[in-house]
C-alpha positions as CSV (number, residue, x, y, z in Angstrom):
1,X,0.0,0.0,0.0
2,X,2.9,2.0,0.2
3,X,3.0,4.9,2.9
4,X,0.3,6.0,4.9
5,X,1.2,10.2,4.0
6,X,0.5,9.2,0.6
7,X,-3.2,8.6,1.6
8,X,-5.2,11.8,0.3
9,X,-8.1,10.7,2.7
10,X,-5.3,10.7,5.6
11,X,-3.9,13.8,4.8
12,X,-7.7,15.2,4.5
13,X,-8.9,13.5,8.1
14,X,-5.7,15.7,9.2
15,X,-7.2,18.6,7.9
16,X,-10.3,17.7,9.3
17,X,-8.8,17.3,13.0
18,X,-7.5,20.7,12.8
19,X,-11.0,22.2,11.8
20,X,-12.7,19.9,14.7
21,X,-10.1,21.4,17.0
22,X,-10.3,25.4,16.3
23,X,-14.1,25.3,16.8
24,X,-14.2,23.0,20.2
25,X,-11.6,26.0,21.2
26,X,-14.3,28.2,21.1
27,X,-17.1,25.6,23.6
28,X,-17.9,26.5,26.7
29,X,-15.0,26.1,29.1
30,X,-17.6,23.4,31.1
31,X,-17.4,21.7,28.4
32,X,-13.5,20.9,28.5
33,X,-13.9,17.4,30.0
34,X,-17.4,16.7,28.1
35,X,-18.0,17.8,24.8
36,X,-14.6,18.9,23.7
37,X,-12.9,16.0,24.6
38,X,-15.7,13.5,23.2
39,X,-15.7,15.5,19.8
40,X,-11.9,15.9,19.6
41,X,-11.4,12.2,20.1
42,X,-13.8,11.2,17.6
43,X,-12.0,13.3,14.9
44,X,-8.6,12.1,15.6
45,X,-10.0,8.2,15.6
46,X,-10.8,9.0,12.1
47,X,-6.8,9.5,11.0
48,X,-6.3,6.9,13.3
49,X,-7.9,4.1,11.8
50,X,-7.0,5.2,8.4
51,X,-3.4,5.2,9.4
52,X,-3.9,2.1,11.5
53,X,-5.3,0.0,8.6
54,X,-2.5,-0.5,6.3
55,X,-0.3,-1.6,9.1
56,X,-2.5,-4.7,9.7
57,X,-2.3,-8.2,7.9
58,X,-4.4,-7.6,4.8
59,X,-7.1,-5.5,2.9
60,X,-9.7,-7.2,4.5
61,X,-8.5,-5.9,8.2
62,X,-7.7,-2.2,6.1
63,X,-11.2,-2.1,5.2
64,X,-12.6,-2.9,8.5
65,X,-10.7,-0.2,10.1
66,X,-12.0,1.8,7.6
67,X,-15.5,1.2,8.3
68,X,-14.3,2.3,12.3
69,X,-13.3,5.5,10.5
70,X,-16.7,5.9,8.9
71,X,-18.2,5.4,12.2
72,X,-15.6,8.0,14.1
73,X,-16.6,10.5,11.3
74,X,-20.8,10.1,12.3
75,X,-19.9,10.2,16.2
76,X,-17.6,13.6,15.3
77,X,-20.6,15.0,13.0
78,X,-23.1,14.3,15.7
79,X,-21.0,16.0,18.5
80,X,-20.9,19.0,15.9
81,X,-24.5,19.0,15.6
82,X,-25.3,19.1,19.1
83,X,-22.9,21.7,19.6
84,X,-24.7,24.0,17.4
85,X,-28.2,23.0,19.2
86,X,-26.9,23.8,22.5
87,X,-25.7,26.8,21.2
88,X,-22.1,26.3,21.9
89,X,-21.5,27.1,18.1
90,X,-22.3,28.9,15.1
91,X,-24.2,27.3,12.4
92,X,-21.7,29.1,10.0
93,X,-18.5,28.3,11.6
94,X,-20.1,24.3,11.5
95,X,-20.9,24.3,7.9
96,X,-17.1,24.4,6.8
97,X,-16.2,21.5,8.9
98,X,-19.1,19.3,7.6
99,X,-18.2,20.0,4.5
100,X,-14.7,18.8,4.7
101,X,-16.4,16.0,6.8
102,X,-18.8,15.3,3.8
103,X,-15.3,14.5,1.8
104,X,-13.6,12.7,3.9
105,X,-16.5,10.4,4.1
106,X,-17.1,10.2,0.4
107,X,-13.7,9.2,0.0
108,X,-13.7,6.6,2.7
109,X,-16.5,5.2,0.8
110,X,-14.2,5.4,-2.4
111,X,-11.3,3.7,-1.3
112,X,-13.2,0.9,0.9
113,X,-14.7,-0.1,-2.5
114,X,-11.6,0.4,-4.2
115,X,-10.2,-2.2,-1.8
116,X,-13.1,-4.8,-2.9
């Protein structure tokens, strides 16, 4: 497979994290052992398992850590969401992140069936 940093989706999950980090800077500061940690967790699983994947003994075990990935970026998305109905974020400042999340997900999708 070659090296992980070659991965667009890896490199795009990273770019992802980053986003998922600036805005939990800005929750509530009683939120710094609940939501922020819960949300930023979830986003840096997503990398994880991407990165983790390749490193195991086949494509089948890759893909299944890419399906953990998929799941990490719904948890992340719903933390996001609840953020913004609890009022701990803009709406706005959101939309940007889902759609980077939207893209990272489509090309999780892409490279699990690539991996077929």
């Amino acid at each position: 497979m070659g090296s992980i940093q070659g991965l667009d989706v890896w490199r795009r999950s990273l770019d992802l994290d980053e986003m998922v980090y600036r805005v939990s800077d800005r929750f509530s500061s009683s939120e710094k052992y609940g939501m922020t940690v819960q949300v930023r967790r979830s986003t840096c699983s997503i990398a994880a398992n991407i990165a983790e994947g390749p490193a195991r003994r086949g494509t089948r075990e890759f893909r299944q850590f890419l399906g953990m990935a998929s799941g990490s970026l719904a948890e992340m998305e719903t933390f996001l969401s609840l953020a913004v109905r609890l009022g701990m974020a803009e709406d706005e400042e959101i939309k940007h992140t889902l759609v980077c999340s939207d893209e990272v997900g489509r090309m999780l999708t892409g490279l699990k069936r690539a991996l077929r």
